[in-house]
C-alpha positions in Angstrom: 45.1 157.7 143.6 41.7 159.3 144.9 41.2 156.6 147.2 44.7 156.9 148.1 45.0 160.2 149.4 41.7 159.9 150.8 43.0 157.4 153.2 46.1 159.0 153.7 44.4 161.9 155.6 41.9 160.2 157.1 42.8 158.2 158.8 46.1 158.0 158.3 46.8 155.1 160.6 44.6 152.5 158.0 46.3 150.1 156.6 45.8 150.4 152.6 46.0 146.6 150.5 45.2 146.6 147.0 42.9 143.9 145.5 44.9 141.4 144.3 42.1 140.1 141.8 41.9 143.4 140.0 45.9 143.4 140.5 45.9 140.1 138.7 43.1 140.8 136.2 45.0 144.2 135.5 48.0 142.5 134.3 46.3 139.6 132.2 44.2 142.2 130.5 47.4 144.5 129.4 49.1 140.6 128.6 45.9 140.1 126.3 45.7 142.8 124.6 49.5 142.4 123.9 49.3 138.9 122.4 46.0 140.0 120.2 48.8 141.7 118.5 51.7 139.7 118.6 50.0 136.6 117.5 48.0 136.1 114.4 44.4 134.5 114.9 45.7 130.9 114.2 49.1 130.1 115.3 51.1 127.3 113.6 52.0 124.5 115.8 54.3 122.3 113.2 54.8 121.7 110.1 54.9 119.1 108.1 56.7 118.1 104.2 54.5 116.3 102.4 55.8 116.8 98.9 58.7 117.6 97.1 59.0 118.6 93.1 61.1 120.6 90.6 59.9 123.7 89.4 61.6 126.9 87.6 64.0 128.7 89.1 61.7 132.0 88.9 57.7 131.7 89.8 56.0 135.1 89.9 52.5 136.1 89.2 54.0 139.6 88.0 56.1 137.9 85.0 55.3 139.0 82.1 53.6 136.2 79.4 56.5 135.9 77.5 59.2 135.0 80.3 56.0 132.7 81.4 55.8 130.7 78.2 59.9 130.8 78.6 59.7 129.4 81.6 57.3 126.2 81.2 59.0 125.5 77.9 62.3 125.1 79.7 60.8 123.3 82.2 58.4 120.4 80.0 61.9 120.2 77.6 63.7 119.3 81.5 61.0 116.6 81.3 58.6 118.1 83.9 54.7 117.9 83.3 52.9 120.5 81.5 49.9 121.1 83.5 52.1 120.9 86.9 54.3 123.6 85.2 51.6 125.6 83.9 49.8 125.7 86.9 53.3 126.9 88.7 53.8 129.7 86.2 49.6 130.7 86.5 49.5 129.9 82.5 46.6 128.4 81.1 47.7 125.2 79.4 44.8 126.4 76.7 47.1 129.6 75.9 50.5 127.9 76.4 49.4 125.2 73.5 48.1 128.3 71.4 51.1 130.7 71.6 53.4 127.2 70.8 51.9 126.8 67.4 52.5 130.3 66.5 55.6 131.5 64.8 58.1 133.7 66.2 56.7 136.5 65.0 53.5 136.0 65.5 54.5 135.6 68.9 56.5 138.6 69.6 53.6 140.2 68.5 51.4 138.4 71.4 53.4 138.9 73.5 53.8 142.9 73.5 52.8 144.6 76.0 50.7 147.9 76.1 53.8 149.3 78.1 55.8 148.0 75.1 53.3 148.8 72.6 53.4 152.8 73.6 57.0 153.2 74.1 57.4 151.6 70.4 54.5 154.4 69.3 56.6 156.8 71.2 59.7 155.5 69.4 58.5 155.8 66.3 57.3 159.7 66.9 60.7 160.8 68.0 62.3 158.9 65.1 60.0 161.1 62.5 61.0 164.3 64.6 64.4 163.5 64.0 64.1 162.9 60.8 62.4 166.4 60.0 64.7 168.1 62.1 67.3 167.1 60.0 65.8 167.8 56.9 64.9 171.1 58.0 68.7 172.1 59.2 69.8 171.1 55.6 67.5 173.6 54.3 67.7 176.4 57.0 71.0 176.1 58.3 70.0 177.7 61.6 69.6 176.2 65.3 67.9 178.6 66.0 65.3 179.0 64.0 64.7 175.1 63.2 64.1 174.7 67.4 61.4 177.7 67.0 60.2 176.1 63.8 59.6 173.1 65.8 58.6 174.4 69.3 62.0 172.3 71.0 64.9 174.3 72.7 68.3 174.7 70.7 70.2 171.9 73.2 67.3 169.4 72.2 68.2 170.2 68.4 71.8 169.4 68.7 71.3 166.7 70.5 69.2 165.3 67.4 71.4 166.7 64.8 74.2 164.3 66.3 74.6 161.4 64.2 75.3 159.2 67.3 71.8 160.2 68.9 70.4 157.2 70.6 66.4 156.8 70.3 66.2 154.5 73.0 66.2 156.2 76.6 69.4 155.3 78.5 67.8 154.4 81.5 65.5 151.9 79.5 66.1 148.3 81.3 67.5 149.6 84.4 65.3 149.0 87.9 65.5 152.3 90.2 66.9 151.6 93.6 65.0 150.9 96.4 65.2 152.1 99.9 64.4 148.5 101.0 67.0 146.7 98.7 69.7 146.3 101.4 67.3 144.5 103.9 65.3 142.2 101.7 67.5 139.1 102.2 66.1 139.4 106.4 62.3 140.7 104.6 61.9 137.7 102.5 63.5 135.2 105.3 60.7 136.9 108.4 57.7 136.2 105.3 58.7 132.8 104.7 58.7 132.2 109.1 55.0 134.1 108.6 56.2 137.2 110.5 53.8 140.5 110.8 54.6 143.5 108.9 54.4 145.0 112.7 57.4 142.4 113.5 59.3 142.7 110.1 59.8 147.0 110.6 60.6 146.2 114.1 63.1 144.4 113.2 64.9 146.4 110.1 64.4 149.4 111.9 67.1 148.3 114.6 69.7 147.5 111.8 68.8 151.2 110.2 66.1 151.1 107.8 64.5 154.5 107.8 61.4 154.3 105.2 57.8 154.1 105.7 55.7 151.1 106.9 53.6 151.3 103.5 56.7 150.7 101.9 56.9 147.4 104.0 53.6 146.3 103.9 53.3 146.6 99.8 56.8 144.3 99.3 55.4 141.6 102.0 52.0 141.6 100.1 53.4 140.4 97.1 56.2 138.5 98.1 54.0 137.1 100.5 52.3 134.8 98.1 56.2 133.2 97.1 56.5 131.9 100.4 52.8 131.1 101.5 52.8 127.0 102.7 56.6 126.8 100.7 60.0 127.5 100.8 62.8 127.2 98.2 65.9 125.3 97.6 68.5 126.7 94.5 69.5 123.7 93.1 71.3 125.4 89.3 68.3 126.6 87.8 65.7 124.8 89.1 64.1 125.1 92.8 62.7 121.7 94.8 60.3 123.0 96.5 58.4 120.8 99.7 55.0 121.8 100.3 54.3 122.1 103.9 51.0 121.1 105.7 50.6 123.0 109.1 49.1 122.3 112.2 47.6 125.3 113.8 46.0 126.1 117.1 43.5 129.4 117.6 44.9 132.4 119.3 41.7 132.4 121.4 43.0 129.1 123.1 46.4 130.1 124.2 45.2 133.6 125.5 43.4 131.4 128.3 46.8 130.0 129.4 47.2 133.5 131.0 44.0 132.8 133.4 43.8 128.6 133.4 46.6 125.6 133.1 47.1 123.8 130.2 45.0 120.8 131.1 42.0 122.8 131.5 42.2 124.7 128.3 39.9 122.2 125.6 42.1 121.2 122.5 45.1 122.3 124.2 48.1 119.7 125.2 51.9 120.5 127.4 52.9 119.0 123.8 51.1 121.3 121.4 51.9 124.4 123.8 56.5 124.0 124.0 56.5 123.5 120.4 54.5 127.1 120.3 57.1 128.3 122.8 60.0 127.0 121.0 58.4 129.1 117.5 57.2 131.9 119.8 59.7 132.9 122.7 58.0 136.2 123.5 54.4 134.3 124.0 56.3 131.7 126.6 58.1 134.7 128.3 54.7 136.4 129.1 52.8 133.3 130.3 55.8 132.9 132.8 55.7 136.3 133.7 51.9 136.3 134.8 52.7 132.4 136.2 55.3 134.4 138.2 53.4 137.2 139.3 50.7 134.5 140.7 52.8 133.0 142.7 54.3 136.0 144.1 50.8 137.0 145.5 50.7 133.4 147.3 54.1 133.3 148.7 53.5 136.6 150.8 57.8 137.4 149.9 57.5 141.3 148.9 61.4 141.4 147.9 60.4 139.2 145.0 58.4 141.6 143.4 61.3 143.9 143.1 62.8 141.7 141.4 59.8 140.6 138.8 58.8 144.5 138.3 62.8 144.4 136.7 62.9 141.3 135.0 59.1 142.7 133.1 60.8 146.2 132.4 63.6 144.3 131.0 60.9 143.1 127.9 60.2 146.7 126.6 56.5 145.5 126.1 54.8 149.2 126.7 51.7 147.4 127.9 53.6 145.7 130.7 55.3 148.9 131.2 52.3 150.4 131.7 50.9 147.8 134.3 54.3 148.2 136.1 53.6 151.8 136.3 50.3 151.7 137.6 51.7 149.2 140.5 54.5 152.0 141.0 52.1 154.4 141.8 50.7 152.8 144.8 53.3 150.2 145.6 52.8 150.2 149.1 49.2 148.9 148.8 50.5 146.1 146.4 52.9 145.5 149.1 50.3 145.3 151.9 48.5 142.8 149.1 51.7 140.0 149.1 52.3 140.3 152.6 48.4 140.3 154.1 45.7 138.2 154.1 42.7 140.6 154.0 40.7 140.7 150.8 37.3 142.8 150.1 36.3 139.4 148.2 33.4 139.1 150.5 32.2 142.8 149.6 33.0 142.2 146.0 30.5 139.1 145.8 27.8 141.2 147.5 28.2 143.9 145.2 28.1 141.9 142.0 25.2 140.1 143.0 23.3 143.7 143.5 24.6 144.2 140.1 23.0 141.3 138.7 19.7 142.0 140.6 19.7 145.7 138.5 20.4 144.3 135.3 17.5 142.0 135.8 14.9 144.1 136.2 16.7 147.5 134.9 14.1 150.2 133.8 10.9 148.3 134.8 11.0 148.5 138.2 11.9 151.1 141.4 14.0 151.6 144.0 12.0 149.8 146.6 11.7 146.6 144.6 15.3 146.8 144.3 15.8 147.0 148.1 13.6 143.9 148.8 15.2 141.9 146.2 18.7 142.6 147.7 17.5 142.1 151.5 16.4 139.0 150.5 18.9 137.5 149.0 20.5 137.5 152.3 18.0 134.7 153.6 
């Protein structure tokens, strides 16, 4: 804008052009640094099924032991091998052919947890409480003074005097509700296509989800490992699952399909790159646009750019947004740029090879040696 209203004034019959390699570089960069985010560092290509088997309806790390040793004992009775299953379940096959020796009992007892193992402590103190409580109200005969014999408020003593008490808690076995409960069928569908967290909050946000991203990013980092190279078929109550072996491409190879054709990317085929545009419809829809935006530069038609500057506001990407706004802002030069010839290539070139010349000799040497060395790389 400096240089702008510079010439404006002075003199205002000049003729300003923008540059339409920093035009060009300006957009690829914002396009860049838009894909760095949109795509993860290796992109799947295809996938293949190279296996299919039956395993338990229900495979979870976070099971507890018990509906573990459940599980693969269903399964091996279904006929299904033990170390496969074991494996599935993460059970040792050591432990599994320990704990099926022992008897019931012995087994209820292994499999306690310490969760279980304190609320049973806890149990047990509130059923002694009780117990004097009672006793103590037989003797006394007085609320009052049994709840200040006992430190406990007179509510808390009826409730224990009541021969229907319950010692377990009521809410004992029942899972709180979660604020992400109504949109997990769409989570647990977006981390089996290997979506971002980024992509997954986008998208429940638009249908009304109004939590935290934390709250995203713990549920898709441990349901993530459910869906990681498999996805599941109900079939009663057993899943086939079909392992998948992917084909991926790096990140780093398709960013250079915003500056070079796909023949002169290495490792790169028109093959490899529309099955990535059929999986990734954004990435396609910004190496057209910059495609586009090139060849609006070489036809020298300005009404087309009217028309691309809508059709890239029409994304909501803020980074092309913000290009677009830049361009705005002195859209007369970029104007001049389609319809002109004139370039300050020639200027640029003798710049950057002053540049180089500094670097080269940077902090050893003065301002004459500097002069010499530019004046004669003229000759």
């Amino acid at each position: 804008m400096t240089y702008k209203n510079v010439i404006t004034k002075n003199p205002p019959s000049a003729i300003q052009i923008s540059d339409r390699f920093h035009i060009l570089k300006n957009l690829t960069s914002y396009c860049k640094d838009y894909l760095s985010k949109y795509l993860k560092t290796r992109v799947i290509v295809d996938e293949l099924v190279i296996e299919t088997k039956k395993i338990p309806l229900v495979i979870n790390k976070n099971l507890t032991l018990r509906q573990k040793f459940n599980g693969v004992s269903k399964a091996i009775e279904e006929g299904l091998k033990k170390s496969t299953v074991c494996k599935e379940y993460h059970i040792d096959i050591r432990v599994f052919n320990k704990l099926s020796k022992f008897t019931p009992l012995e087994r209820n007892y292994y499999f306690k947890s310490k969760k279980d193992s304190k609320l049973d402590s806890n149990r047990l103190k509130k059923v002694q409480l009780v117990s004097e409580v009672r006793a103590s109200y037989k003797k006394i005969g007085s609320m009052r003074k049994v709840a200040k014999l006992f430190n406990i408020s007179r509510e808390t003593v009826k409730r224990y005097l009541d021969i229907e008490f319950s010692f377990v808690h009521g809410n004992k076995g029942i899972k709180k509700k979660s604020i992400l409960d109504p949109y997990k069928e769409i989570i647990d569908q977006e981390i089996a296509l290997g979506r971002t967290t980024k992509v997954i909050e986008q998208k429940i946000r638009a249908n009304g989800f109004t939590g935290s991203s934390s709250t995203i990013r713990k549920y898709r980092a441990n349901k993530k490992k459910l869906f990681e190279n498999k996805y599941y078929k109900k079939n009663g109550n057993v899943i086939e699952t079909n392992t998948k072996k992917a084909e991926y491409v790096e990140r780093r190879k398709l960013i250079k399909l915003l500056f070079k054709k796909v023949d002169k990317v290495k490792g790169l085929t028109e093959e490899i790159v529309e099955k990535i545009y059929n999986r990734e419809p954004c990435f396609k829809r910004i190496i057209k646009l910059v495609e586009s935006f090139r060849a609006i530069l070489k036809s020298k038609k300005v009404e087309k750019l009217y028309k691309w500057i809508y059709e890239a506001n029409e994304l909501g990407i803020n980074e092309i947004n913000s290009f677009i706004n830049g361009i705005t802002r002195d859209l007369k030069a970029v104007e001049n740029a389609i319809r002109y010839d004139y370039n300050n290539g020639l200027a640029e070139g003798k710049i950057n090879k002053v540049k180089v010349t500094k670097r080269i000799m940077y902090g050893r040497c003065d301002f004459e040696l500097l002069k010499k060395k530019s004046i004669r790389l003229e000759f």
